[in-house]
N, C-alpha and C positions, 0 to 999 in steps of 0.2 A: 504494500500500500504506500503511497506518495501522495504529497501535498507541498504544499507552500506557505513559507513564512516570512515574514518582514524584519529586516532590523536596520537600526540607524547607527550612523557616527558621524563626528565632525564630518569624515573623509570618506569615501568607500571604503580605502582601507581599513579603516578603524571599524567601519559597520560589518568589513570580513571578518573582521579580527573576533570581534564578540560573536558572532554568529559562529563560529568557530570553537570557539570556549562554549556557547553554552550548547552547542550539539554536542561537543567534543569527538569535532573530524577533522583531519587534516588541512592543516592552512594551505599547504601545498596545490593543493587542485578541485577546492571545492566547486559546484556547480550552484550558482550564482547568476541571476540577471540583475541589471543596474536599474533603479527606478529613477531615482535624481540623484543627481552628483553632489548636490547642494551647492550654497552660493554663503560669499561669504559677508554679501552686504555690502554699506557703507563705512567704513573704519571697521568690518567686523562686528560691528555695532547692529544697525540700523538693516531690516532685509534680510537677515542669515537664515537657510535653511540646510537645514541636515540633508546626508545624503543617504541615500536608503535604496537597501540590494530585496530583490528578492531569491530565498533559496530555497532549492529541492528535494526535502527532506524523505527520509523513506524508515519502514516500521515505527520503532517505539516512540523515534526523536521525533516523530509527528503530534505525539501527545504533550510536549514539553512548550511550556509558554515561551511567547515571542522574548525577546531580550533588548532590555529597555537600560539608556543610558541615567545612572543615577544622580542624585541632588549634587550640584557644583562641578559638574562635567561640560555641558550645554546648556542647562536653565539651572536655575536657583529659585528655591520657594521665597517670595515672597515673606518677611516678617516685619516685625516691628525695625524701627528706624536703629535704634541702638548705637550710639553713638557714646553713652554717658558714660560707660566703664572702659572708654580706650578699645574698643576693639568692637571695629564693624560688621554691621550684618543685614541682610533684608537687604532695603532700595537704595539704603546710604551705601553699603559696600557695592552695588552695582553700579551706583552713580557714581562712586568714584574710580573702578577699572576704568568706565567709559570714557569718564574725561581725562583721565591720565594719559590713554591712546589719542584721544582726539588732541589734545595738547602739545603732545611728543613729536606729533605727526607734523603740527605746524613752527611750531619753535623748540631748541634744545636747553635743557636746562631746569626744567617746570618741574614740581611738587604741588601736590593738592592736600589743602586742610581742610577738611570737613567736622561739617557742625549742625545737629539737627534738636528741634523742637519740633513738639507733637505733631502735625503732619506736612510740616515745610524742613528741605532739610538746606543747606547754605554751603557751598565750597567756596575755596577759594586758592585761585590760583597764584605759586609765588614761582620766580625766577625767570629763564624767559625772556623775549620783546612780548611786552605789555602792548605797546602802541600792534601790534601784529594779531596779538588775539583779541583787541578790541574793536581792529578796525574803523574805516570812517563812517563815524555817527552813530559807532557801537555794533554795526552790521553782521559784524562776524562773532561777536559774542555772543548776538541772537540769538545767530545761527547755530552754536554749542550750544547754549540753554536748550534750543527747542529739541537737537538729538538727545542730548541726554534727558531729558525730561522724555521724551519718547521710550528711552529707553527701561529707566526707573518704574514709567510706569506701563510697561507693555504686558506685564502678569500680576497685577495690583488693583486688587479689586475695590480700593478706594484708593485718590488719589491723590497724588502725594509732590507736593508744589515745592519746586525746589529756585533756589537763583545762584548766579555762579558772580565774581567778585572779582576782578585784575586791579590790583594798583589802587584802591579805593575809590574806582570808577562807579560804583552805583551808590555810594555814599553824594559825589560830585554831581552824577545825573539827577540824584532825587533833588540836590539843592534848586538844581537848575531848572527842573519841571518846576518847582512849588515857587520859584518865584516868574519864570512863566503864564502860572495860573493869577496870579495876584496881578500882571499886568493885563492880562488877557480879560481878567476880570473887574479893573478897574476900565480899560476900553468898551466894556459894556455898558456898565452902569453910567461915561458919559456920555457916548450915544444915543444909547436909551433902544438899540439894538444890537440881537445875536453877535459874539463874534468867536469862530473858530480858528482850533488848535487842529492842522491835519496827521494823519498818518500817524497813529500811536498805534503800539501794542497795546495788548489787556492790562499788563505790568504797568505799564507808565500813565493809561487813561485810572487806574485807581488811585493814584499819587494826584493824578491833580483833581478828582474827586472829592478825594480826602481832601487835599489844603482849599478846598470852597465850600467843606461840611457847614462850617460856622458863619460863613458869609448870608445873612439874612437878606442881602439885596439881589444873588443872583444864584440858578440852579444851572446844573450843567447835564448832559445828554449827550450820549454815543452812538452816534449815526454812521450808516453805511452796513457793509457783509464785511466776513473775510476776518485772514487775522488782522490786518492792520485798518482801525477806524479813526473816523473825523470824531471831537469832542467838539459839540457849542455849547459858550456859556452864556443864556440868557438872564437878563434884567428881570426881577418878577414886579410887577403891573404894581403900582400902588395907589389905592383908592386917595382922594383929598377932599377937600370942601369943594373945587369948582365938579368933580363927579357927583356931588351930593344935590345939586340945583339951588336953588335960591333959598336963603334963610331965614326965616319967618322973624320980624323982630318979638320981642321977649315981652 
């Protein structure tokens, strides 16, 4: 009697390899077809899939389960953030493989310190050109936050907000939105109409949210699709005595 079984690895090799062990047949000249090769993504990061053989089993090794690659080989469970005793685990220790590769890839020299509370966790990159992993207008730092944040949370069944830090670059950027909003917001209130801030991420349209929480004279609003939207901050209407009509004398 024959059948067919499935296994995976990084590599085909590796999917022979354990297909191998747990039939216990010769590596030599097993009979094998290749399903996908797999792929290895974006930095290895982002896109990877395993590659996976199928083989030709015959008698008893036909009753033997498939053979699955275990925790911290290809995927990792998911856990709590754990950062607090020195030693990572869960989405903080996958978020920082990942950007230690994404990091290495573009400048020499980087070390990543990571830092998490309850379900935001905070890297941050030292050594390195700064100006390189920042890019102009921050473009390329985005663009790490958004893989690794992709990647943190690709088997996280709640979702776990991270931000990444060069050179105390988003310490500088928040200064720089919130006094942004305070001009943008003072340009409203003397017009006496809308005036927009365009092209924000989600990250930076809540910073200047926040710095016009307590502004009583104007609200602001995120217009458009996509990741990147327009914030307007409008004037809100205020009633006076000429809205009221004429007033009756006393």
């Amino acid at each position: 009697m024959t059948s067919e079984m499935l296994f995976e690895g990084k590599k085909v090799e590796q999917a022979i390899q354990r297909a191998c062990q747990q039939l216990d047949i010769n590596e030599e000249n097993p009979k094998y077809e290749v399903v996908t090769r797999g792929s290895t993504g974006i930095f290895g990061l982002v896109g990877t899939r395993k590659a996976q053989i199928k083989v030709i089993v015959q008698g008893n090794q036909a009753d033997r389960e498939p053979y699955h690659l275990g925790p911290g080989f290809e995927t990792t469970n998911i856990g709590q953030i754990g950062v607090s005793t020195g030693t990572l685990s869960g989405p903080a220790r996958i978020g920082q493989e990942a950007l230690e590769k994404i990091a290495a890839g573009i400048t020499n020299g980087t070390s990543v310190i990571t830092r998490g509370e309850g379900k935001r966790i905070t890297y941050k990159i030292e050594g390195g050109r700064a100006g390189v992993l920042i890019g102009k207008r921050g473009q390329t730092l985005e663009a790490i936050q958004y893989l690794v944040e992709k990647v943190v949370n690709r088997n996280s069944q709640k979702r776990v907000r991270i931000s990444i830090d060069v050179g105390g670059y988003l310490a500088k950027k928040r200064q720089n939105l919130e006094n942004l909003a305070e001009k943008t917001a003072q340009k409203a209130k003397k017009n006496g109409k809308p005036a927009t801030i365009g092209q924000l991420n989600a990250h930076d349209r809540r910073i200047v949210h926040l710095a016009l929480k307590e502004d009583i004279d104007v609200t602001t609003k995120s217009v458009g699709h996509g990741y990147l939207r327009k914030l307007v901050v409008m004037p809100k209407k205020r009633r006076n005595n000429l809205n009221r009509g004429p007033q009756r004398p006393a």
